[in-house]
N, CA, C and O of each residue as an XYZ file, in Angstrom:
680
protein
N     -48.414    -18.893    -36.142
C     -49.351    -19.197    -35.074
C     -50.483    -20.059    -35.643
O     -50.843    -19.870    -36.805
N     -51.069    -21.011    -34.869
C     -52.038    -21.990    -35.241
C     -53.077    -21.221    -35.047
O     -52.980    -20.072    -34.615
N     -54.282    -21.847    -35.380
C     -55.691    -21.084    -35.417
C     -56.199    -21.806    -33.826
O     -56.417    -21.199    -32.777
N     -56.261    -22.832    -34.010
C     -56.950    -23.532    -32.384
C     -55.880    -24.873    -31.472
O     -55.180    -25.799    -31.882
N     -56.206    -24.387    -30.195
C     -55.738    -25.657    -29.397
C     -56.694    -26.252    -28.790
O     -57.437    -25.592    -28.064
N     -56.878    -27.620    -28.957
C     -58.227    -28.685    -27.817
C     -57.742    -28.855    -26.892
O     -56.910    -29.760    -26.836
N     -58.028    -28.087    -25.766
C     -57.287    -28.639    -24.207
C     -58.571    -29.241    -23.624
O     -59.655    -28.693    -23.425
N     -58.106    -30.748    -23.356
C     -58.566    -31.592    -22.136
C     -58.294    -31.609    -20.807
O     -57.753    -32.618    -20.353
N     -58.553    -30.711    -20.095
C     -58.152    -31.017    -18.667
C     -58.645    -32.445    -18.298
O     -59.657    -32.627    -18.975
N     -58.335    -33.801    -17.353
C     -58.563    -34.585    -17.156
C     -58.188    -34.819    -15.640
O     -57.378    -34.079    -15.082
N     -59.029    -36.256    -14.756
C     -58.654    -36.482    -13.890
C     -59.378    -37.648    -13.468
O     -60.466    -37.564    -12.899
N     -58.698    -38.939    -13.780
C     -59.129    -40.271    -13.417
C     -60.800    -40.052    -14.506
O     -61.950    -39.939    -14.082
N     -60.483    -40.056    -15.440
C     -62.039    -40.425    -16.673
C     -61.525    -41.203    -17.776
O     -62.094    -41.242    -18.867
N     -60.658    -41.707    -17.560
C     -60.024    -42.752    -18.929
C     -61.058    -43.274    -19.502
O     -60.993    -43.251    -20.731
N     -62.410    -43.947    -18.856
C     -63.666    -44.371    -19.678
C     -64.036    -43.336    -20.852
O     -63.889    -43.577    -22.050
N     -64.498    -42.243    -20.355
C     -65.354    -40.790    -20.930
C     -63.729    -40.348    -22.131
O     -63.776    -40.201    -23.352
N     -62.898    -40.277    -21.535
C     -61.646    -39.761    -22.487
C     -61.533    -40.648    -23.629
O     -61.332    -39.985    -24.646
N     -61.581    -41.774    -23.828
C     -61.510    -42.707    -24.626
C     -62.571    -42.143    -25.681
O     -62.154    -41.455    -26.612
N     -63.789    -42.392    -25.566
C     -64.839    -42.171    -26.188
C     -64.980    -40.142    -27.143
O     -65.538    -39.713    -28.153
N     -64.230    -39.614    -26.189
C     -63.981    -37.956    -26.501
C     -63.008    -38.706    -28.085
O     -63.269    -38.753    -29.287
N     -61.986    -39.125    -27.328
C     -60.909    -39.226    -28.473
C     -60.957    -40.010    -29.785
O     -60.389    -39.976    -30.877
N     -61.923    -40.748    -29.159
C     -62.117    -41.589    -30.754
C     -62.819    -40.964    -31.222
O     -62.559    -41.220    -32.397
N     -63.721    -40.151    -31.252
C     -64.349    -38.894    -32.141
C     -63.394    -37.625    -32.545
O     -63.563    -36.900    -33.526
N     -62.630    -37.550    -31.827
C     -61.686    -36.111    -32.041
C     -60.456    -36.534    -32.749
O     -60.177    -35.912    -33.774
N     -59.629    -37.552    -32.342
C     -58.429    -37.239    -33.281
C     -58.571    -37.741    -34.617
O     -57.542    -37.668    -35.288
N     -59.474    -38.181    -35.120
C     -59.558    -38.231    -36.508
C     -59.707    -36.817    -37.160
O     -58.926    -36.642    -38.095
N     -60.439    -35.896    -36.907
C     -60.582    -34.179    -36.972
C     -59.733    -33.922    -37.139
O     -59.440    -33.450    -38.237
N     -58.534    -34.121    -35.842
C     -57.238    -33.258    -35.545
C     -56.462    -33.540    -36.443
O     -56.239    -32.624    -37.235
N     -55.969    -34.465    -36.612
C     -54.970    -35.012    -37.456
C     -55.647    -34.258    -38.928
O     -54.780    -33.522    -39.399
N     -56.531    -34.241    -39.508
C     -57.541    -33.982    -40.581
C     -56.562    -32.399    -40.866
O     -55.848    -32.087    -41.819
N     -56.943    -31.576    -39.485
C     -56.145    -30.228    -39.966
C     -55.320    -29.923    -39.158
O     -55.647    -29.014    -38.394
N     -53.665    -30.659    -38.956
C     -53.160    -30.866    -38.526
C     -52.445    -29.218    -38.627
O     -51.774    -28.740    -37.712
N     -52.737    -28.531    -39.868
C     -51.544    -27.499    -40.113
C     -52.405    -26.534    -39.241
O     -51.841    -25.447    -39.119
N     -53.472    -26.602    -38.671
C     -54.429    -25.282    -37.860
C     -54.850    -25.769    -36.327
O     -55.028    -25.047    -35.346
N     -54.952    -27.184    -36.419
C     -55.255    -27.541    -34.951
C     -54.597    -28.008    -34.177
O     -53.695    -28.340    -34.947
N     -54.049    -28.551    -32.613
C     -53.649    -29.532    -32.058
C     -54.236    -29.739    -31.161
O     -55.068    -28.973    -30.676
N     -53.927    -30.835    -30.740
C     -55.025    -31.398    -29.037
C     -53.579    -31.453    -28.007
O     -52.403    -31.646    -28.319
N     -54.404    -31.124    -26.290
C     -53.444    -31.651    -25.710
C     -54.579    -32.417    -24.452
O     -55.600    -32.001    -23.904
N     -53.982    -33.407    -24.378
C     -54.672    -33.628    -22.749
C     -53.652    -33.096    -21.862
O     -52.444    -33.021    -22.085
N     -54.478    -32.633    -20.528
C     -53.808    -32.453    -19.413
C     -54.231    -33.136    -18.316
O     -55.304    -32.920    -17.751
N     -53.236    -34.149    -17.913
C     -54.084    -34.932    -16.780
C     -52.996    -34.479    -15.601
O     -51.791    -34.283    -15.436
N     -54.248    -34.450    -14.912
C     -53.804    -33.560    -13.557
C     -53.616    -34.712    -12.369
O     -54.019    -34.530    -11.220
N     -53.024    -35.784    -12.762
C     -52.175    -36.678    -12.332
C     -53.067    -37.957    -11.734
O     -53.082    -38.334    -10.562
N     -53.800    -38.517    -12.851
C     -54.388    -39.067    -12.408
C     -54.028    -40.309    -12.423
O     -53.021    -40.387    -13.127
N     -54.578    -42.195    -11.664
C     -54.178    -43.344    -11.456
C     -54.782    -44.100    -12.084
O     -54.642    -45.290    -11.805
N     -55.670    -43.720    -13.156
C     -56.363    -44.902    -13.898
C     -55.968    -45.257    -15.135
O     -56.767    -45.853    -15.858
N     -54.474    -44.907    -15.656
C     -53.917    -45.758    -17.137
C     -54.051    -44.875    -17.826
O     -53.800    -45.008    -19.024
N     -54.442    -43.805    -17.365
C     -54.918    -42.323    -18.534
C     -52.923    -41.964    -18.836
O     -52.273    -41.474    -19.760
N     -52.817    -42.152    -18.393
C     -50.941    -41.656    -18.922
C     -50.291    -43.013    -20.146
O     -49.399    -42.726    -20.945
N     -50.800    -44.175    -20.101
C     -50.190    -45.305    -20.463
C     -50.994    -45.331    -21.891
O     -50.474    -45.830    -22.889
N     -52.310    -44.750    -21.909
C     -53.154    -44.411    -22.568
C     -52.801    -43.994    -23.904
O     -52.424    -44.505    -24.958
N     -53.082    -42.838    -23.421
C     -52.613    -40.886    -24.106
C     -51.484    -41.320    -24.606
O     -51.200    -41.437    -25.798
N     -50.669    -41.622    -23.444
C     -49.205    -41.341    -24.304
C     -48.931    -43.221    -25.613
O     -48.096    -43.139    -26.514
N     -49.321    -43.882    -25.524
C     -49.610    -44.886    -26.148
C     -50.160    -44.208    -27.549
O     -49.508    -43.553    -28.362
N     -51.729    -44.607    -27.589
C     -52.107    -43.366    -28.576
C     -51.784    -42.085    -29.434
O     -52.074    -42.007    -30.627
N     -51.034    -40.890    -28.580
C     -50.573    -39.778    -29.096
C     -49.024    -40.107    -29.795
O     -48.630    -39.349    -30.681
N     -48.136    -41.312    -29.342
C     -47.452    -41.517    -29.785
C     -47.135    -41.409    -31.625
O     -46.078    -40.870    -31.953
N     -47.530    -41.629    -32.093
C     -47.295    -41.262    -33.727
C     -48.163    -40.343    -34.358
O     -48.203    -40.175    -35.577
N     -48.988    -39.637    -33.375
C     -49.523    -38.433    -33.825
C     -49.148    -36.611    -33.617
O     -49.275    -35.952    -32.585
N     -48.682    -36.159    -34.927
C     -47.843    -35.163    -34.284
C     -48.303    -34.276    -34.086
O     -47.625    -33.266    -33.898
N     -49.614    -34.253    -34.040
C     -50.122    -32.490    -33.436
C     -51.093    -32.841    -31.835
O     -51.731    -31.920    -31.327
N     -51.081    -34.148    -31.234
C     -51.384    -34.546    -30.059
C     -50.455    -34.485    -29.149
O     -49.343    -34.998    -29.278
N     -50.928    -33.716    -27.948
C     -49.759    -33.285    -27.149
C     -50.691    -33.704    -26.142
O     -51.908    -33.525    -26.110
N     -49.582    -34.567    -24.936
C     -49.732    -34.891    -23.031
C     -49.227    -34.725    -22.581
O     -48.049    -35.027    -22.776
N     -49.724    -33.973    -21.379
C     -49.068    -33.646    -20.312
C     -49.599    -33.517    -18.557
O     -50.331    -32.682    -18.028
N     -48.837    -34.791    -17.938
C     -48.897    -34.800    -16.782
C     -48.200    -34.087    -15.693
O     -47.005    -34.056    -15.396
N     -49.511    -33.370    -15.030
C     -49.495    -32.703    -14.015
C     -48.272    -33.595    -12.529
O     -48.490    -34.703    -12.039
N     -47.518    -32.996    -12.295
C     -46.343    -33.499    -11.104
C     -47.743    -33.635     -9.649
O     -47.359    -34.318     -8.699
N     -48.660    -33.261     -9.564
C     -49.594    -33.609     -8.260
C     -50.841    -32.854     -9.126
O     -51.109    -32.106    -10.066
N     -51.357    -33.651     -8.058
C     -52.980    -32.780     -8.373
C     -53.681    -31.540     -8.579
O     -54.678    -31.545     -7.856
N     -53.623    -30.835     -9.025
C     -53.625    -29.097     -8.373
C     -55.061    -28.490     -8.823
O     -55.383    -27.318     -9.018
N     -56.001    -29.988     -8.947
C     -57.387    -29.137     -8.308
C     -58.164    -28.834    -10.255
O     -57.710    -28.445    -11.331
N     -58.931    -29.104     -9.952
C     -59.662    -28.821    -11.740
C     -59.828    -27.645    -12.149
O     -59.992    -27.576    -13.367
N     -59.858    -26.246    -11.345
C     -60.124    -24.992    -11.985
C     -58.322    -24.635    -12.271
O     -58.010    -23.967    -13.257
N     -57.560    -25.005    -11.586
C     -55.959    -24.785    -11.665
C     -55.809    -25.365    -12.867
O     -55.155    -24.655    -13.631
N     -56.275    -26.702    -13.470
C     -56.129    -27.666    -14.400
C     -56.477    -26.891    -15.359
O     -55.800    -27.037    -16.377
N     -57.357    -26.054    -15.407
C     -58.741    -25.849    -16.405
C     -57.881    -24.460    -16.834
O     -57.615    -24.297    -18.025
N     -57.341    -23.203    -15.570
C     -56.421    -22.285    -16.217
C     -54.987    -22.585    -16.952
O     -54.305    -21.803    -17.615
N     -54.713    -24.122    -16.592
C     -53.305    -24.369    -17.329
C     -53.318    -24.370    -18.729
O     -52.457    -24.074    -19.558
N     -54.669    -24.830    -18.837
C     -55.055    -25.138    -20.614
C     -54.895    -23.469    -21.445
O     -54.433    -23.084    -22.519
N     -55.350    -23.021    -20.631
C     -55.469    -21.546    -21.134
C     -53.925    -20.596    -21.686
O     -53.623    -19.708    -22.484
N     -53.173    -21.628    -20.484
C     -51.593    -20.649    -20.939
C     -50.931    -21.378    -21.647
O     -49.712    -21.470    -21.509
N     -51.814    -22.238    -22.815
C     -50.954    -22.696    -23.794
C     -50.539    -21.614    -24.998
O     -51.464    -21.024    -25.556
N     -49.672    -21.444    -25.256
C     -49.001    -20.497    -26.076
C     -49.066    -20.549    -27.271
O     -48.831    -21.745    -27.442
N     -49.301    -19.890    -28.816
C     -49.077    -20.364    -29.945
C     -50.610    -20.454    -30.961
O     -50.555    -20.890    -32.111
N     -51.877    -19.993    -30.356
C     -52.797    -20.372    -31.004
C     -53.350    -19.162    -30.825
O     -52.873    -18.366    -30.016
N     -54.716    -18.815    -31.765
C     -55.253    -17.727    -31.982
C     -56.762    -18.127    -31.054
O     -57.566    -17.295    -30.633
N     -56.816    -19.043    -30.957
C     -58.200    -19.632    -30.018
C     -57.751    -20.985    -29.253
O     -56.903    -21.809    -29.595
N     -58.540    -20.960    -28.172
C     -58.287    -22.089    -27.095
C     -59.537    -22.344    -26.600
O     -60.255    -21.488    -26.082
N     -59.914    -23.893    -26.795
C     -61.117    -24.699    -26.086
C     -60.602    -25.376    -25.057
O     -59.511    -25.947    -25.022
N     -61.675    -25.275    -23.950
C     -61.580    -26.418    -22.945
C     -62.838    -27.277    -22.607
O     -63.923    -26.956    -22.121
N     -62.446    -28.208    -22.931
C     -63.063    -29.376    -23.541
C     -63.221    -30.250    -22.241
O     -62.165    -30.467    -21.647
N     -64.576    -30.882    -21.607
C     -64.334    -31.391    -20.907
C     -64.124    -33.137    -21.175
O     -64.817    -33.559    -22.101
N     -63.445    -33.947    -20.626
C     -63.177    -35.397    -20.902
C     -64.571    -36.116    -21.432
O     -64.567    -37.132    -22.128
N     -65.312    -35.687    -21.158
C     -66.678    -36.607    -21.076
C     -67.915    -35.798    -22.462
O     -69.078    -36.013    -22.803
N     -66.668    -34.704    -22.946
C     -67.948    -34.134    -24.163
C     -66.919    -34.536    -25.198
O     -65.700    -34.465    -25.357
N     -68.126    -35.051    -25.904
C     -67.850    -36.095    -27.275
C     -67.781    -34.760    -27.961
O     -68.585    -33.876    -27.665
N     -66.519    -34.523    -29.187
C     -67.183    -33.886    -30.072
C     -67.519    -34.212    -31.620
O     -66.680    -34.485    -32.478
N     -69.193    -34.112    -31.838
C     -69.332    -35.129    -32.659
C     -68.451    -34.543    -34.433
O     -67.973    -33.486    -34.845
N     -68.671    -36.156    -35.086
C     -67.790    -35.709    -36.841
C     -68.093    -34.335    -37.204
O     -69.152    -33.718    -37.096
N     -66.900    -33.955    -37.680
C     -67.632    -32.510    -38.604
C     -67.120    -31.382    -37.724
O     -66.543    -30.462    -38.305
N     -67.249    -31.325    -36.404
C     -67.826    -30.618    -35.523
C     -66.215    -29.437    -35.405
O     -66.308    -28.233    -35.166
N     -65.065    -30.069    -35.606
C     -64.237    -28.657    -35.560
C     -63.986    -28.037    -37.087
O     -63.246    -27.073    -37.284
N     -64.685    -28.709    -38.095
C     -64.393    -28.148    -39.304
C     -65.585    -27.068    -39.155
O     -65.321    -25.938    -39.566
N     -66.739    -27.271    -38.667
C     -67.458    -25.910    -38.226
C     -67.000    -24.704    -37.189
O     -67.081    -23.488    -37.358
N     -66.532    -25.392    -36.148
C     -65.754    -24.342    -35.353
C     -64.967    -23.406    -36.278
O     -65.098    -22.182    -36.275
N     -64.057    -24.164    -37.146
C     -63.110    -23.409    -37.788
C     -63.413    -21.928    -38.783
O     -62.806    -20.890    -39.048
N     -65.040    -22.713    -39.197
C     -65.388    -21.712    -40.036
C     -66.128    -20.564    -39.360
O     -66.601    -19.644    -40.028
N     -66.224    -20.619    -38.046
C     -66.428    -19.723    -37.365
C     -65.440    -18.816    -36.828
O     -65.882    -17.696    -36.574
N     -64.175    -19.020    -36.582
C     -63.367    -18.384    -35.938
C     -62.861    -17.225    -36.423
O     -62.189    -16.454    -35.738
N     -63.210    -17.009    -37.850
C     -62.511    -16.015    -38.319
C     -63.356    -14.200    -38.465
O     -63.045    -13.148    -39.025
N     -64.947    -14.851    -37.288
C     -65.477    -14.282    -37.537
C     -65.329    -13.375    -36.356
O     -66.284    -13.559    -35.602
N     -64.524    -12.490    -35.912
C     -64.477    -11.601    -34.426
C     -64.447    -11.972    -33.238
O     -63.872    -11.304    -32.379
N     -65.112    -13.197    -32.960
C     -65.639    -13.649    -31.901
C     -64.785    -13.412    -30.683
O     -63.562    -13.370    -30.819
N     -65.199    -13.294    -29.810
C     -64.132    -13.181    -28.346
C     -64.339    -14.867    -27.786
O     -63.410    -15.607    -27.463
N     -65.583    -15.168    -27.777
C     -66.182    -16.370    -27.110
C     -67.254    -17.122    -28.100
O     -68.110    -16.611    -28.823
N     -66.871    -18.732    -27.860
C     -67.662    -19.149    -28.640
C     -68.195    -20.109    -27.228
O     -67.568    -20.099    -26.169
N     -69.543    -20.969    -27.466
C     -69.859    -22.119    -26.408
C     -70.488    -22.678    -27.177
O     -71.264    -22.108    -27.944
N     -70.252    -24.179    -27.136
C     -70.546    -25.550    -27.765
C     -71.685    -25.798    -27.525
O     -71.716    -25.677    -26.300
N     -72.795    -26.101    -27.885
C     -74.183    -26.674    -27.642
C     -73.718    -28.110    -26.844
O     -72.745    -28.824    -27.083
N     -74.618    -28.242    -25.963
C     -74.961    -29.248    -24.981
C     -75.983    -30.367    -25.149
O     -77.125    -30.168    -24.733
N     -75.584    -31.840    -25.880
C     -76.608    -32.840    -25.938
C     -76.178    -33.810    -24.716
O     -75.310    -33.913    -23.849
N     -77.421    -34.499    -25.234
C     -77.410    -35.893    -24.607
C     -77.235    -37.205    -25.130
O     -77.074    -37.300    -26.347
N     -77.237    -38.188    -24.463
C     -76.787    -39.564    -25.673
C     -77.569    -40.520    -24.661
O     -77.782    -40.279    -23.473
N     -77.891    -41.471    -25.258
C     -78.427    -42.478    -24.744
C     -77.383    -43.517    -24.929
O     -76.194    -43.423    -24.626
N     -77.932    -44.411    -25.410
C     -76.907    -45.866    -26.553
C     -75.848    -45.709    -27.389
O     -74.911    -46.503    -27.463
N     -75.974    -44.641    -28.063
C     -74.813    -44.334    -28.748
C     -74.425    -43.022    -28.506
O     -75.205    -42.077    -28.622
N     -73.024    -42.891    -28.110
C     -72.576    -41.370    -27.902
C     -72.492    -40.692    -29.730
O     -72.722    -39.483    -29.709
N     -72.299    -41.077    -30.779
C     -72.195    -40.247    -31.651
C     -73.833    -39.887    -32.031
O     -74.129    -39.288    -33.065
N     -74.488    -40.188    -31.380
C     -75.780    -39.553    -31.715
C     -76.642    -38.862    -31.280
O     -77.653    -39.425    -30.860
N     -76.570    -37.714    -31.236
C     -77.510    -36.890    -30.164
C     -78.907    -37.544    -29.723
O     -79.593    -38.194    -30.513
N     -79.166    -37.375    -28.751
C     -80.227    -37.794    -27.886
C     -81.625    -36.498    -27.990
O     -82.741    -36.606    -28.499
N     -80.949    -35.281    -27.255
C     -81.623    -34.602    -26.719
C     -81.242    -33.447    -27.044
O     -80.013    -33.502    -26.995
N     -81.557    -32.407    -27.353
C     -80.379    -30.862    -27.165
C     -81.179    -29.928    -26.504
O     -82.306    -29.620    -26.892
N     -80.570    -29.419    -25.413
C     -80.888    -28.607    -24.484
C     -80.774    -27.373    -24.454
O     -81.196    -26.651    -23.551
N     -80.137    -26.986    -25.537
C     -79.851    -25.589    -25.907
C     -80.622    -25.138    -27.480
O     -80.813    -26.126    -28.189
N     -80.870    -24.407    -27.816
C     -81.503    -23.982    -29.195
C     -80.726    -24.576    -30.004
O     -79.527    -24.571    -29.725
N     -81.139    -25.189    -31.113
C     -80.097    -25.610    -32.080
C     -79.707    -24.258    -33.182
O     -79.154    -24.768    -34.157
N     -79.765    -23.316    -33.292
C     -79.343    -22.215    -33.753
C     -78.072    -21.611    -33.301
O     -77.797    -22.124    -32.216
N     -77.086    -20.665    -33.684
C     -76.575    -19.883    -33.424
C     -76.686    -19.036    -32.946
O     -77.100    -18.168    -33.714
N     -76.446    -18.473    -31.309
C     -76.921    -17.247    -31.214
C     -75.137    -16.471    -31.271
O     -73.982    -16.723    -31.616
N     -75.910    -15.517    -30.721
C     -74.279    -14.055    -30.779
C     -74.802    -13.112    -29.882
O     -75.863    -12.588    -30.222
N     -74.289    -12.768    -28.788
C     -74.811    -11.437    -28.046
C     -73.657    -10.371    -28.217
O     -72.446    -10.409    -28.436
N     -74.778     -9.241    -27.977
C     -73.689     -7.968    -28.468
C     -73.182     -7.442    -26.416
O     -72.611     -6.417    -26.044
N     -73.512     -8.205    -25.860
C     -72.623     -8.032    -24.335
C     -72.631     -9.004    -24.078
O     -73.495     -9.827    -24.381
N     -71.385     -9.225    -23.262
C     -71.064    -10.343    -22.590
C     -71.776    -11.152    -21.333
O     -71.574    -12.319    -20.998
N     -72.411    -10.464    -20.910
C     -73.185    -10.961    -19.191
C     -74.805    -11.486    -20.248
O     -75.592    -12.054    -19.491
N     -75.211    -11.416    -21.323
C     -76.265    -11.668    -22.163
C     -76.051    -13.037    -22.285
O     -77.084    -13.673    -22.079
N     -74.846    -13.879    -22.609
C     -74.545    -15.043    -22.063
C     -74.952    -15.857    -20.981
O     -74.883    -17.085    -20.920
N     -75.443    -14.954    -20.008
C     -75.778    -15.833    -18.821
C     -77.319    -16.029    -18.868
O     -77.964    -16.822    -18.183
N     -77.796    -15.155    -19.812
C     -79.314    -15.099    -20.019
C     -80.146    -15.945    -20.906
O     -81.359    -16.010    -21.108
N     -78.929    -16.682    -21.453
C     -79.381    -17.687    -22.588
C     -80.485    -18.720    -22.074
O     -80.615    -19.256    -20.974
N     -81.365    -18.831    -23.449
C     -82.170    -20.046    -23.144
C     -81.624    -21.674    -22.890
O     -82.142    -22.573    -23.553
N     -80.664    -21.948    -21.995
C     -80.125    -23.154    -21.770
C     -80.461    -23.753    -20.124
O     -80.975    -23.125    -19.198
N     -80.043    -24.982    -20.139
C     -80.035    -25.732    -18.845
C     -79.254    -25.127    -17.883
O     -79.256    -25.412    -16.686
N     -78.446    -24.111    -18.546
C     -77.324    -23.676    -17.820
C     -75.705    -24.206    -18.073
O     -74.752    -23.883    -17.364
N     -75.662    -24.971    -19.093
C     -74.235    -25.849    -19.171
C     -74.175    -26.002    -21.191
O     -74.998    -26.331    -22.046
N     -72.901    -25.607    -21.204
C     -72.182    -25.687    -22.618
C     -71.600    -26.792    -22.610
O     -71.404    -27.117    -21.440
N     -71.111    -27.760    -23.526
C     -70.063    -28.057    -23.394
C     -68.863    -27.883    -23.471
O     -68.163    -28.892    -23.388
N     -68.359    -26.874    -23.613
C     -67.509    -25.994    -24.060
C     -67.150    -24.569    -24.406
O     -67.911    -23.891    -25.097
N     -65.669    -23.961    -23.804
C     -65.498    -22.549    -24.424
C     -64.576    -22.503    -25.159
O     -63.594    -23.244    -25.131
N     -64.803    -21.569    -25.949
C     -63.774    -21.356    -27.240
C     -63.229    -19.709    -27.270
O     -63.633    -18.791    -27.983
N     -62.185    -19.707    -26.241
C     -61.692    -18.660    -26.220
C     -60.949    -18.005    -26.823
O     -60.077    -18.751    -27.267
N     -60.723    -16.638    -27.210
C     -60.202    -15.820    -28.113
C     -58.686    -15.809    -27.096
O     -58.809    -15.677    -25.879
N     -57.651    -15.921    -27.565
C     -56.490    -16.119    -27.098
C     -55.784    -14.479    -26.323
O     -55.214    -14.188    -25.271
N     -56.317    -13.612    -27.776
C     -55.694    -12.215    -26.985
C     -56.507    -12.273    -25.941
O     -55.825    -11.842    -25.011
N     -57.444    -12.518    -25.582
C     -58.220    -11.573    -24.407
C     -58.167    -12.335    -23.236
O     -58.448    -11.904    -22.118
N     -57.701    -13.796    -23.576
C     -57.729    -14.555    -22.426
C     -55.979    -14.054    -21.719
O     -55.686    -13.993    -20.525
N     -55.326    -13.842    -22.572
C     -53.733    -13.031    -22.016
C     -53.833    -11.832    -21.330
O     -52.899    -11.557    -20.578
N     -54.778    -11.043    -21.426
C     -55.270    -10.111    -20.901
C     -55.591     -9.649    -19.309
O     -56.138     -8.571    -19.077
């Protein structure tokens, strides 16, 4: 079993996806024997298939897969979840960059209990690899209950969850 899967749910953002991916599959490929990416485009018309599959072509831990119709972004967003084979699962949205470095830290987190992890939330101006703004504490937090999560000092938005695989089967 792998340690993590990057699921992209997608839908007509080929701009924002582009920019995700040229920051991410250099990572992936990096720890190819613990990570893989998949996009899931939920059938979208803007070249995002001609794309992906262009691109993912000679990369073997990048996986695409198009949705047969549309079936709506939270449907999209649980498909990522029943990917099989990994000990943790992110869902990543098309439009969050994740910057260098950034899953070799995840990684060194995962082995630590966690049920749930959430990505800090910046901003970018001019350049997406450079944070702008951060809206969330730049620290680590950890709550010992789960609904303590909702109490966090944030804008209200992660970019990301990093779910513990048993509990999401659950």
């Amino acid at each position: 079993m792998k340690k993590l899967a990057i699921c992209i749910p997608t839908y007509n953002e080929l701009d924002y996806l582009k920019r995700n991916l040229d920051s991410l599959i250099p990572q992936v490929k990096s720890f190819n024997k613990n990570v893989d990416l998949y996009v899931i485009d939920n059938f979208s018309n803007d070249g995002t298939n001609q794309y992906v599959n262009k691109l993912f072509n000679k990369i073997s831990n990048c996986y695409y897969r198009k949705n047969e119709s549309n079936i709506g972004l939270y449907k999209n967003q649980l498909s990522c979840l029943q990917i099989e084979g990994y000990d943790y699962k992110i869902i990543l949205g098309s439009d969050d960059v994740i910057l260098e470095n950034s899953i070799s830290e995840i990684l060194s987190h995962l082995g630590n209990k966690f049920s749930l992890l959430c990505m800090n939330y910046f901003s970018f101006k001019d350049n997406y690899r450079e944070p702008y703004k951060v809206y969330a504490p730049e620290n680590n937090l950890t709550f010992d209950r789960s609904y303590d999560l909702l109490n966090a000092p944030t804008v209200g938005h992660y970019s990301a969850f990093i779910f513990k695989s048993e509990f999401v089967d659950k």
